[in-house]
C-alpha positions in Angstrom: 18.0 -20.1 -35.4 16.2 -16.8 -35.1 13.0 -18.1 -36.6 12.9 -20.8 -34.4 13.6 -19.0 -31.0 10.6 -16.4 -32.7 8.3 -19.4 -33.5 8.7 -21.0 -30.2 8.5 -17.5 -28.1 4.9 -17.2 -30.5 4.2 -21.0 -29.4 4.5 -20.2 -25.7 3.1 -16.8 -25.7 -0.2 -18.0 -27.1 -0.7 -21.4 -24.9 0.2 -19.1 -21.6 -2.5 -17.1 -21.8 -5.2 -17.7 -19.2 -8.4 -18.8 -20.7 -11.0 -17.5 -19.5 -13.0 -19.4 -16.8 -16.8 -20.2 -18.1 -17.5 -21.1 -14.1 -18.7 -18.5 -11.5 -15.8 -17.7 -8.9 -17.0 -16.4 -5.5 -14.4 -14.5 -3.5 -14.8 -14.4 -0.1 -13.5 -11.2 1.7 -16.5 -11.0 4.4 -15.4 -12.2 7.8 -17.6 -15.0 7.9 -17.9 -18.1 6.2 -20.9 -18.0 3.9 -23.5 -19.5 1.5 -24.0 -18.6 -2.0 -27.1 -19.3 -4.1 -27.5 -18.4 -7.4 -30.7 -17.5 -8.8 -32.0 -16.8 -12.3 -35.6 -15.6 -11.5 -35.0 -12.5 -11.5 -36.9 -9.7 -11.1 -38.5 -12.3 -8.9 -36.0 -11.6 -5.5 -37.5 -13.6 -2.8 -35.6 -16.7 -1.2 -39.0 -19.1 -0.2 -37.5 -21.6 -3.7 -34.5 -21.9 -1.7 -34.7 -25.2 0.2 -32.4 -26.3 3.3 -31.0 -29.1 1.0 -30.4 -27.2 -2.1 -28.6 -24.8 0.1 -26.7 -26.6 2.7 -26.5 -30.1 0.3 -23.6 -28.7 -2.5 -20.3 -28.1 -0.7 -19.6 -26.1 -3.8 -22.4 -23.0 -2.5 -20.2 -23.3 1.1 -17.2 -20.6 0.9 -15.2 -19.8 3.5 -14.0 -16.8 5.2 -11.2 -15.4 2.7 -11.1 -18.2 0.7 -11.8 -18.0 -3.5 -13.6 -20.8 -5.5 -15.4 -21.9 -8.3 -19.0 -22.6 -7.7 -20.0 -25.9 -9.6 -23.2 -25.8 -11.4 -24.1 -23.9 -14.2 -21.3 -22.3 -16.7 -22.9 -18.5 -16.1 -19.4 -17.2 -18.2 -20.3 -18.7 -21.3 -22.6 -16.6 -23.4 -24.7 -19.3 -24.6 -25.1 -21.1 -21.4 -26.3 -17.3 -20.1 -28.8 -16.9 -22.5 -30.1 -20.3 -22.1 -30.5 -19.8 -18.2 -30.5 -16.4 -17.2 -33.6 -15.2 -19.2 -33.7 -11.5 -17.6 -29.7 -10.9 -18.2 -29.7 -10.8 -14.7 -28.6 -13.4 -12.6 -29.3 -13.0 -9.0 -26.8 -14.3 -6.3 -27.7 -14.5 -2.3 -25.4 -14.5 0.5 -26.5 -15.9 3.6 -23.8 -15.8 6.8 -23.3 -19.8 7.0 -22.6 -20.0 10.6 -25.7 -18.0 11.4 -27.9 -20.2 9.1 -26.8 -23.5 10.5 -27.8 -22.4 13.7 -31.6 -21.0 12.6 -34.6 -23.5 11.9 -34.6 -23.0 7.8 -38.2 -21.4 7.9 -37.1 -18.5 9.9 -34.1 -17.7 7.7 -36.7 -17.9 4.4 -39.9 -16.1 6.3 -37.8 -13.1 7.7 -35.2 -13.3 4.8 -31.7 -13.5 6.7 -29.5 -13.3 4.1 -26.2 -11.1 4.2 -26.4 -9.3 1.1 -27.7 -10.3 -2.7 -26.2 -9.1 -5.7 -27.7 -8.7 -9.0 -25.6 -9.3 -11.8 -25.2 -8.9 -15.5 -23.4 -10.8 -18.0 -21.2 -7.7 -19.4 -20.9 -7.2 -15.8 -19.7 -10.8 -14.5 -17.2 -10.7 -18.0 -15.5 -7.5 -17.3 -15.1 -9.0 -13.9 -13.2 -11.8 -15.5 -16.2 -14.1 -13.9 -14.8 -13.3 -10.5 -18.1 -11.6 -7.6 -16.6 -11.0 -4.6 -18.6 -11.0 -1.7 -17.4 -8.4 1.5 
């Protein structure tokens, strides 16, 4: 009885572990809603490839004020997917305040470069933060 109640405790023990998540996860904490756009050009950290529909078109780059998701695209967390797309080992993302941006003409937000912040990221970096960026 003891070696099953041992096996089972192994069994469920191993299977509740989280795995962890190959998909960027943005956490919002700024007190706005905002945009997130990942880049891999780096060094390269202007915003005039950014286009209004790239931008505004994937509800998965639109967080919302205190809110935490996963931002579909590109696996960044999985080291071969990294290497395959971030060239530099640095991926770039850039905030922009979406409430602000919806309310600019697009060219005025890319020729005077409103964004809110940009982070630069590495993959040691975005894996000891368990894929997780927060944004504040």
């Amino acid at each position: 009885m003891k070696k099953i109640f041992f096996t089972l405790m192994i069994f469920m023990f191993l299977y509740s572990c989280d795995e962890a998540p190959s998909m960027l996860i943005i956490e919002n904490k700024a007190n706005m809603d905002v945009y997130v756009f990942p880049s891999t050009i780096y060094p390269d950290t202007t915003i005039d490839h950014i286009s209004e529909s790239r931008l505004k078109g994937y509800e998965a780059y639109s967080v919302l004020m205190f809110e935490e998701k996963e931002i579909i695209g590109v696996a960044y967390c999985d080291e071969e997917i990294w290497k395959t797309y971030v060239k530099n080992d640095t991926l770039l993302l850039f905030i922009f305040d979406k409430h602000f941006v919806d309310a600019q003409p697009f060219d005025s937000v890319l020729n005077n470069y409103l964004i809110h912040k940009r982070y630069t990221i590495t993959y040691d970096e975005l894996i000891a933060n368990k894929c997780k960026v927060t944004v504040e």
